[in-house]
C-alpha positions as CSV (number, residue, x, y, z in Angstrom):
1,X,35.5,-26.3,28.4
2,X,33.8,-30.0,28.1
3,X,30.9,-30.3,27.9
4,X,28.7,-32.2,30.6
5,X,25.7,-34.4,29.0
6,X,23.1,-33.1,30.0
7,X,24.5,-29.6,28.5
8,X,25.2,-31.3,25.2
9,X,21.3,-32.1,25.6
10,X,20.1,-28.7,26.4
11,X,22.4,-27.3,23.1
12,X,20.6,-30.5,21.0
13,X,17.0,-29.5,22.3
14,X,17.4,-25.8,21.7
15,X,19.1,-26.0,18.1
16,X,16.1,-28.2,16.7
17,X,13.7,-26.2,18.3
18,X,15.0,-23.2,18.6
19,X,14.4,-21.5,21.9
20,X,13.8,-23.4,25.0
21,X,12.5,-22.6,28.8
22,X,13.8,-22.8,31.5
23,X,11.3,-24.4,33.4
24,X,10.7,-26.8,30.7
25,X,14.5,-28.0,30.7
26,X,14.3,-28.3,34.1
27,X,11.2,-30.5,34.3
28,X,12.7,-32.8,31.5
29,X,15.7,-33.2,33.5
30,X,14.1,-33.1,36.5
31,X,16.7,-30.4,38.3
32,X,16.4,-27.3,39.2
33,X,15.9,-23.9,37.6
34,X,19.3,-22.8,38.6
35,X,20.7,-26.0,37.7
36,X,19.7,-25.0,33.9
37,X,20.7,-21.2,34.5
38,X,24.1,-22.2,35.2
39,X,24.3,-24.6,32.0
40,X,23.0,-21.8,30.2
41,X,25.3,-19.4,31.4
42,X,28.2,-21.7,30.4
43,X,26.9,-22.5,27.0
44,X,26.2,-19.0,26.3
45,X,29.8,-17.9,27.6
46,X,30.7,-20.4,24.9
47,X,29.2,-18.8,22.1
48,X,26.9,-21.7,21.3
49,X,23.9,-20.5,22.9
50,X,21.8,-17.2,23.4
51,X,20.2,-16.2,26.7
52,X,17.0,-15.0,26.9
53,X,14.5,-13.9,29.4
54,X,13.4,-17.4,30.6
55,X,14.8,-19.2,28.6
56,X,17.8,-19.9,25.5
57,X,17.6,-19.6,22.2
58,X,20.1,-21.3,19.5
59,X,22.7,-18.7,18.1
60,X,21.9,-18.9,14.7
61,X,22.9,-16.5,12.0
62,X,22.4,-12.9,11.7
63,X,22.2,-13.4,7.8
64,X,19.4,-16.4,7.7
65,X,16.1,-16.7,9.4
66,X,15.1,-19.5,10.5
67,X,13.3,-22.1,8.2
68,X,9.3,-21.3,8.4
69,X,8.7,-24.7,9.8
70,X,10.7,-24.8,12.9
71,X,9.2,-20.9,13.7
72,X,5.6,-22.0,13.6
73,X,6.3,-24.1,16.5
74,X,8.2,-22.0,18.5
75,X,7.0,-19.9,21.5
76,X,3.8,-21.0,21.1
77,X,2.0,-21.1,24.1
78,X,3.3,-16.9,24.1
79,X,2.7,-16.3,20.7
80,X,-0.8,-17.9,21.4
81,X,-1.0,-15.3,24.7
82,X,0.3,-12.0,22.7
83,X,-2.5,-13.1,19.8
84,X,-5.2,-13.1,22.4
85,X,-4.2,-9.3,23.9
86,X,-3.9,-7.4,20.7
87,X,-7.4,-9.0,19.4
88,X,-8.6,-7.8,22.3
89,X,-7.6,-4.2,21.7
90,X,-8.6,-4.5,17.8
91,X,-12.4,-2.8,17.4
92,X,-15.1,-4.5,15.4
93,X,-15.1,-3.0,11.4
94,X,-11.5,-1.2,11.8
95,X,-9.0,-1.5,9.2
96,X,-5.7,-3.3,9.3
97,X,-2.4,-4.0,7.9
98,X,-1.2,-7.4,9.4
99,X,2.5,-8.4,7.9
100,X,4.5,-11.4,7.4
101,X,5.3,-13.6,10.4
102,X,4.1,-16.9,12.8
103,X,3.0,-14.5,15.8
104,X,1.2,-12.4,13.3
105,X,-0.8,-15.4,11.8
106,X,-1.7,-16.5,15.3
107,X,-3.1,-12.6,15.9
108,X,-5.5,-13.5,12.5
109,X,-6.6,-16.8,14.1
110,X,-7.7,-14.8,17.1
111,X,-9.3,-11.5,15.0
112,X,-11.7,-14.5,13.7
113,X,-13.7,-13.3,16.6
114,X,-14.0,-9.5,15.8
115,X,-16.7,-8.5,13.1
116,X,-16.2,-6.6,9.7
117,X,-12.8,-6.5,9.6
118,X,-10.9,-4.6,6.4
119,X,-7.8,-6.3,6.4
120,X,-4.7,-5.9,4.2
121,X,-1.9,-8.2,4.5
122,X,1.2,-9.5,2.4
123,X,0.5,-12.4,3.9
124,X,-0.9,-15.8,2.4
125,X,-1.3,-17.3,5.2
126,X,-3.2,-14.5,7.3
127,X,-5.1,-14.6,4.1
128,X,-6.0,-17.7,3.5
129,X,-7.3,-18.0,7.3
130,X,-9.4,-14.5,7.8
131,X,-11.0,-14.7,4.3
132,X,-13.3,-17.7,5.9
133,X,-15.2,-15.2,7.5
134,X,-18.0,-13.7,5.6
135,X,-18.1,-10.5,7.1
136,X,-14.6,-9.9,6.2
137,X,-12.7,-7.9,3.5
138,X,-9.3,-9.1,2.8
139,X,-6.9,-8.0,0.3
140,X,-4.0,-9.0,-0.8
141,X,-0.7,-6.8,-2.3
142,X,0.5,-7.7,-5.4
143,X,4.3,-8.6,-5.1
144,X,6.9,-11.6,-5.1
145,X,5.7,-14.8,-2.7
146,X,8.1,-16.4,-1.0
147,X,8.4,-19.8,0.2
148,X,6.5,-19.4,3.9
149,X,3.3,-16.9,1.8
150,X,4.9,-14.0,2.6
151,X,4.6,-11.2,-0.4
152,X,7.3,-8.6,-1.0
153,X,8.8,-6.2,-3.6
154,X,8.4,-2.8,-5.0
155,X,4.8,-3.5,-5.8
156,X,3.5,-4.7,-2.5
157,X,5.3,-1.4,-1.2
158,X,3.2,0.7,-3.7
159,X,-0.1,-1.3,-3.1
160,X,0.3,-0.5,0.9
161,X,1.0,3.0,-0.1
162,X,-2.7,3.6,-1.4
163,X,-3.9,3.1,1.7
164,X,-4.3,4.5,5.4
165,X,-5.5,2.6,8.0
166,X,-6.8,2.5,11.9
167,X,-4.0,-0.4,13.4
168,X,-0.7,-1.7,11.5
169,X,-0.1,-5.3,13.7
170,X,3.3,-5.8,13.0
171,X,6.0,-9.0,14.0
172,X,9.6,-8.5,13.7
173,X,12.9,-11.3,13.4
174,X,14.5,-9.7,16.2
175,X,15.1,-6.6,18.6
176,X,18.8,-4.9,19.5
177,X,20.1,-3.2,22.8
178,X,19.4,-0.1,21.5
179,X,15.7,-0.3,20.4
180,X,16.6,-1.4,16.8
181,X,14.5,-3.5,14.9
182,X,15.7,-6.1,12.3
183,X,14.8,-8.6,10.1
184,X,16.3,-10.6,7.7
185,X,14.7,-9.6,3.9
186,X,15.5,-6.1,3.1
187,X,12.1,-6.3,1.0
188,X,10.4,-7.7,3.5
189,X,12.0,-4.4,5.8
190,X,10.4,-1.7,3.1
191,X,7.1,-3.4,2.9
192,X,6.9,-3.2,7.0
193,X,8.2,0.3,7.0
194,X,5.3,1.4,4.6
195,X,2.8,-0.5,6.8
196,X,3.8,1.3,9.5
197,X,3.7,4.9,8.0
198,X,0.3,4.5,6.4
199,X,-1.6,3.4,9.7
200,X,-2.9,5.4,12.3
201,X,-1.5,2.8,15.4
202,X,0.6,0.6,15.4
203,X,0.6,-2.4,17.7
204,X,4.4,-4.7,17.6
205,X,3.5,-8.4,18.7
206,X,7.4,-9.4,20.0
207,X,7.9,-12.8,21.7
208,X,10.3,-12.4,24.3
209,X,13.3,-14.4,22.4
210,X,13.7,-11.8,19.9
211,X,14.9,-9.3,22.3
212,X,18.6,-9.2,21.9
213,X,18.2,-11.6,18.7
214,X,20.5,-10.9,15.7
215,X,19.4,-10.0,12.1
216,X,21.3,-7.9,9.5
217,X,18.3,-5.2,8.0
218,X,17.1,-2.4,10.0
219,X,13.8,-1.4,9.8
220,X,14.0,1.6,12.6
221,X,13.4,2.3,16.2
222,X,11.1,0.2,18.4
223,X,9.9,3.9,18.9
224,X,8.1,3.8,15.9
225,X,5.1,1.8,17.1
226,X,2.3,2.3,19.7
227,X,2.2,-0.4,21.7
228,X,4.2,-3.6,22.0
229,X,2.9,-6.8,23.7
230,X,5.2,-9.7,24.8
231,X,5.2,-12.4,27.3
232,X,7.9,-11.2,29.8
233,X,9.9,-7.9,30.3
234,X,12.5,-6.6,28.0
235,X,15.6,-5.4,29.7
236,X,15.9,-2.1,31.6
237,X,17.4,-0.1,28.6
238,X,14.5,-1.0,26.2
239,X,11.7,-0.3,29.6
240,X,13.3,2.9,29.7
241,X,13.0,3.7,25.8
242,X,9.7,2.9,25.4
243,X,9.1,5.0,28.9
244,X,11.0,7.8,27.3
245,X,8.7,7.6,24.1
246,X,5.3,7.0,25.3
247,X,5.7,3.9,23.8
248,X,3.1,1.5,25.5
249,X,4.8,-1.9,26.8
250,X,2.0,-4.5,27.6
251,X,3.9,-7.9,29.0
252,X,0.7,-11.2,29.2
């Protein structure tokens, strides 16, 4: 099938930024929402792009995440919205794990406002941003750092291990049909499975375009955690998982 221009557009937009809205495609080219849900559909019949609750997301590999960069700035008006809920729930003076990820460092900016936090991350940049705060203790595992401060290997599993803690606040690369979740570093996978083990709740911050999104390591069940907040509903199957489990679902 050709493709019309404005579709070529929409595929351009959504591959450099890597997930788009609906309603901001269809202010941009001033049409209507189900003008863009029909391109959408077409593109994604195609293969070339992914649809999403409200939106698309560029079908990128199951293998390779994308670069650190382009993630910051995605979804983040949501990411922004899911911060704000789960700092809300977070207790002044507990204890935390906080892992790698962009909507995980947005949770950090927002825990700026609780007081005596005991944080441990195996992440720089969550780090580098709650240490500012006097009142604060923040360590940091031992471990491999990669390129975007995230700290893995068999030594940040073992320095999580020492430790149990009220609330594990957790992101993941992406979420299956069936309630898996995956990521795309199988160290970055173990480190996230100990995390979650050695805490007492366990809060998932998921922005809606990683539901159905593709990545090759399995961490385990979406069952596994507490609570999840997102910005919009997952499909019926996962609802009815996390119904199933007593697993909390709070959509801002």
């Amino acid at each position: 099938m050709t493709l019309a221009p404005r579709q070529h557009d929409i595929l351009a937009l959504a591959r450099e930024r890597g997930y788009v809205s609906i309603d901001e495609l269809a202010q941009a080219f001033a049409v209507t929402p189900q003008t863009i849900r029909r391109d959408i559909n077409q593109l994604a019949e195609q293969g070339l792009l992914r649809r999403t609750h409200g939106g698309a997301a560029s079908e990128a590999s199951s293998t390779q995440n994308t670069a650190y960069t382009m993630r910051a700035g995605q979804m983040r008006e949501e990411k922004q919205r899911i911060a704000a809920a789960i700092a809300a729930h977070i207790p002044d003076h507990a204890s935390l794990f906080i892992n790698i990820g962009t909507t995980t460092e947005a949770i950090a900016r927002e825990l700026l406002k609780r007081k005596g936090l005991k944080v441990i991350t195996n992440n720089l940049q969550v780090a580098a941003q709650l240490s500012a705060k006097a009142d604060f203790e923040v360590l940091v595992t031992g471990g491999t750092v990669r390129s975007d401060g995230g700290i893995v290997g068999q030594s940040t599993v073992d320095f999580i291990q020492q430790f149990k803690v009220d609330f594990a606040l957790v992101g993941i690369s992406g979420i299956d049909e069936d309630g898996s979740l995956l990521d795309f570093d199988y160290q970055e996978v173990r480190v996230s499975q100990a995390i979650i083990d050695n805490a007492r709740q366990v809060f998932l911050a998921v922005d809606s375009s990683k539901f159905g999104r593709n990545a090759v390591v399995r961490l385990g069940s979406i069952t596994l955690v507490d609570r999840v907040f997102t910005d919009a509903a997952p499909s019926p199957t996962i609802k009815r998982l996390l119904a199933e489990n007593k697993v909390q679902l709070d959509v801002v």
